[in-house]
C-alpha positions as CSV (number, residue, x, y, z in Angstrom):
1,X,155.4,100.1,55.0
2,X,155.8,98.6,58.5
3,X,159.7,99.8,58.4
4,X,158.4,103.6,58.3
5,X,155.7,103.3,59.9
6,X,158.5,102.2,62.9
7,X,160.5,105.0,62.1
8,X,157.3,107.7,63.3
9,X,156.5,106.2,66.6
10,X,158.3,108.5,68.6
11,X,159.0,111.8,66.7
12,X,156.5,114.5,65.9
13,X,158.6,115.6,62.5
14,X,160.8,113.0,60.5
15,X,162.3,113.5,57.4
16,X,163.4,111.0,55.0
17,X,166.8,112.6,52.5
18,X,169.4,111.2,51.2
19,X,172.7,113.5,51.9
20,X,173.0,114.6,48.0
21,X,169.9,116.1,47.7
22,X,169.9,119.7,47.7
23,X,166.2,119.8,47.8
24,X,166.1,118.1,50.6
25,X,168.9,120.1,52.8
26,X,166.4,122.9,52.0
27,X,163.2,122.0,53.1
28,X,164.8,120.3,56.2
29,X,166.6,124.1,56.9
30,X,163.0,125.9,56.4
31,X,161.4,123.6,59.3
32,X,164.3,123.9,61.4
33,X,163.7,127.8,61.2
34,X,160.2,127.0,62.9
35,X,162.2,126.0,65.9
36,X,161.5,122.5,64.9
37,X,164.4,119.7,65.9
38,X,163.6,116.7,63.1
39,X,164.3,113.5,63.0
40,X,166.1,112.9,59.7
41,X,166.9,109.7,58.6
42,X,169.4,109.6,55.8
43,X,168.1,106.8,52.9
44,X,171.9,106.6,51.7
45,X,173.5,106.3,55.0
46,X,171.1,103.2,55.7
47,X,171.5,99.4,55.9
48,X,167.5,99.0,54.9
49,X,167.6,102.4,52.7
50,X,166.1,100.8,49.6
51,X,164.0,99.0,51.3
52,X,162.6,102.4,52.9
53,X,163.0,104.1,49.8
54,X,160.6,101.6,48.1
55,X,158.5,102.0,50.8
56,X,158.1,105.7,50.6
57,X,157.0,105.6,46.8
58,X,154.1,103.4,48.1
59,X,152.9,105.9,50.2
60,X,152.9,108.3,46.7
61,X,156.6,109.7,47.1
62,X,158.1,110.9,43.7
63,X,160.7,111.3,43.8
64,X,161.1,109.3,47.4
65,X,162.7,112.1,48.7
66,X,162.3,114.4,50.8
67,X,159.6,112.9,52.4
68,X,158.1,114.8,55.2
69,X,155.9,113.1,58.1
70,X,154.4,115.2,60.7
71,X,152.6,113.9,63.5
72,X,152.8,110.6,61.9
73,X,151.6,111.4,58.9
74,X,152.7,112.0,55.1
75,X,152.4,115.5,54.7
76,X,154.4,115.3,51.3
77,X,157.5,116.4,49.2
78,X,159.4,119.8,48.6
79,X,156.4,121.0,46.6
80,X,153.9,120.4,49.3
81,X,155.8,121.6,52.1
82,X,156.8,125.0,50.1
83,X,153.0,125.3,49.4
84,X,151.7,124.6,52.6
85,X,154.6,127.3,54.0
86,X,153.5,129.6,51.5
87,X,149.8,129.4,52.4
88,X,151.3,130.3,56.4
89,X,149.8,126.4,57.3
90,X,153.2,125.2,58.0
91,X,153.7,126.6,61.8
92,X,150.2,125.7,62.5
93,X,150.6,122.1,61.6
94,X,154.0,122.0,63.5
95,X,152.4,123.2,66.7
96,X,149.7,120.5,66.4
97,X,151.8,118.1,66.1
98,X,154.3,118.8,69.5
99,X,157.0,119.6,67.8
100,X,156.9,123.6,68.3
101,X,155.5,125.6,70.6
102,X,154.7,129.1,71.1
């Protein structure tokens, strides 16, 4: 987990995708609309991306992605991010984090 853990050190939101997944494109569109700027890193674009896909289904990713890290930590997949939105916890915990502000 070292390689992701790497990955976090200097951005308050990355986003692990791979550029066929629809899912993914969405949930990284919703936290954009925040005013949030990402980092996304692209698993299939990657030298080391099935090494960080591994990885990611250590830390309970399935499937690996998206995988969404806020202020260095695994906040989860689509279905936690959409519930976390729905429950209006999303722009709270993206304003903790540095990565909006009001």
């Amino acid at each position: 987990m070292t390689t992701v853990m790497s990955l976090l050190s200097e951005n308050p939101v990355v986003i692990f995708s791979k550029t066929t997944c629809y899912i993914s494109h969405s949930i990284i569109a919703l936290i954009r609309k925040f005013g949030a700027n990402p980092t996304i890193y692209e698993l299939d674009e990657l030298p080391n991306g099935q090494v960080i896909e591994r990885e990611l289904m250590g830390f309970g990713c399935s499937p690996s992605v998206p995988a969404v890290f806020v202020g260095k930590k695994f906040v989860g997949g689509a279905n936690e991010i959409i519930s976390i939105n729905l429950e209006s916890k999303l722009k709270p915990l993206l304003i903790k984090a540095n990565a909006i502000w009001m």
